[in-house]
N, C-alpha and C positions, 0 to 999 in steps of 0.2 A: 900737450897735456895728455893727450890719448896714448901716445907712447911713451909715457913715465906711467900709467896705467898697466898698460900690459907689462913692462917689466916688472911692476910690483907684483902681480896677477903671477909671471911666470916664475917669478922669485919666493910667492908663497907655494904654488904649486908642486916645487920642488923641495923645500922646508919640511911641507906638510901632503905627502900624495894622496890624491881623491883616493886610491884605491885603497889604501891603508884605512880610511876616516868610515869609509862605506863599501866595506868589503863583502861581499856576498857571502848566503849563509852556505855552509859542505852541504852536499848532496843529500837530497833525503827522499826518501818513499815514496813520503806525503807531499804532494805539492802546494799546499795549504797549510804547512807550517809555518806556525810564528815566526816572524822578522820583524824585530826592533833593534833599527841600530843606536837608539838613545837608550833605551829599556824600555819594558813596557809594564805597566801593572798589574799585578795580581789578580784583578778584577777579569781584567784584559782579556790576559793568560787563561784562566778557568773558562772562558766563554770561547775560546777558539779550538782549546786543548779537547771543551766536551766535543767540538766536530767531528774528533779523531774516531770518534764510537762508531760513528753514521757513515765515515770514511771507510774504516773495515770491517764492518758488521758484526754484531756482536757472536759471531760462531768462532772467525777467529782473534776476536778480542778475548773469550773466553779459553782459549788454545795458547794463548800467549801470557792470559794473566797466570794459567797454572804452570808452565812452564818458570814465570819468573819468581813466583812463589815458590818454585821447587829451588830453584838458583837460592833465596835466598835462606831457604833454610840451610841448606848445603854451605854456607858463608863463598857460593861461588856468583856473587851478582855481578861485580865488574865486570867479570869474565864473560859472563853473558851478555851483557850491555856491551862489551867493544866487538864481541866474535862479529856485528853483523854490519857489513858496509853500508848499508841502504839504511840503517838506523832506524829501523823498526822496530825491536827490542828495545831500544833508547826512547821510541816514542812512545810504545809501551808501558814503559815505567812512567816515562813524563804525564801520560795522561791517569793514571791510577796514584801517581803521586801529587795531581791537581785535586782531584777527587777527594782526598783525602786518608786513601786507601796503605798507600807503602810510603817509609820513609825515603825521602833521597839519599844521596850518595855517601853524603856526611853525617849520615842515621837521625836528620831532623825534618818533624812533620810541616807540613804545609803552613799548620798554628805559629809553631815556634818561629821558620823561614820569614811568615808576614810580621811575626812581630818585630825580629832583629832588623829586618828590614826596615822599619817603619822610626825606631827608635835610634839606628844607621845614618836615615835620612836626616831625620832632626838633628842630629849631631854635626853633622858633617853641614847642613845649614846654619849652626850657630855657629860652627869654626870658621866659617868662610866668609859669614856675614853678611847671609842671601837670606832672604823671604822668599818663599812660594808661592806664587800670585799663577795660578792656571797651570801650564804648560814652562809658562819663563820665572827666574829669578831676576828678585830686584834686590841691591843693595842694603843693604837696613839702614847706615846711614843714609843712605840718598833718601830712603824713604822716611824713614825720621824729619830730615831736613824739610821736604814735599808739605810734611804734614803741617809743623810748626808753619812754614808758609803760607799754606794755605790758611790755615787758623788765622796767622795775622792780617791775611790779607779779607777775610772775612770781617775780622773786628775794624779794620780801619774800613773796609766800605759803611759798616755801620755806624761807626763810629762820624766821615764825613756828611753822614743822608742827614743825621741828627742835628746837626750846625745849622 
């Protein structure tokens, strides 16, 4: 049994490589950068993103937001965001585009991003036909089914106490 085990094990393993599933994040600056290999929330996000301030103090946080406001009037922001390996400029914009302050890459604000987002999720929960329960999805019918069960198994307990 235990060796029809590990061949399944090494049979998905190969199907599906850990490295691919949980792939580490490219290099960056900050070493308290966000990693979420599932996603992470908005909520999340904003709470980790404000560290970045405290991370490089705002002398040159202030040296880099005007520098990326000159990129963007200049219509040269890409360019600025990719010149830098260490993604410091990239963090830059990330945490001022938390903020509230610059659009992202696709010229939409943090408002607009949460809402697609949000109205994204739901869609893609009713096409699948998962419910949001915490962290996991449950089927809707399974959960449907759960429920009428439970219901009836509620009325027939009542139902025999009263006999």
């Amino acid at each position: 049994m235990k060796s029809r085990l590990l061949i399944v094990l090494f049979v998905i393993s190969i199907l599906f490589p850990i490295s691919n599933i949980f792939a580490p994040p490219t290099p960056n600056e900050w070493p308290g950068a966000p990693y979420c290999p599932g996603g992470c929330s908005f909520d999340h996000l904003k709470q980790r993103w404000s560290e970045y301030y405290d991370y490089k103090g705002s002398e040159g946080m202030e040296v880099k937001k005007n520098e990326m406001l000159s990129s963007i009037d200049n219509g040269t922001l890409n360019e600025w965001l990719d010149v830098d390996p260490t993604r410091a400029h990239s963090n830059v914009h990330t945490y001022y585009f938390y903020q509230g302050e610059v659009l992202n890459r696709d010229g939409k604000s943090i408002d607009d991003v949460t809402f697609e987002r949000f109205f994204s999720d739901v869609q893609q929960n009713l096409r699948n036909n998962h419910v949001p329960l915490g962290q996991i999805y449950i089927d809707f019918t399974f959960l449907l089914v759960l429920i009428v069960g439970i219901i009836i198994g509620v009325i027939f307990v009542i139902w025999r106490k009263r006999k």
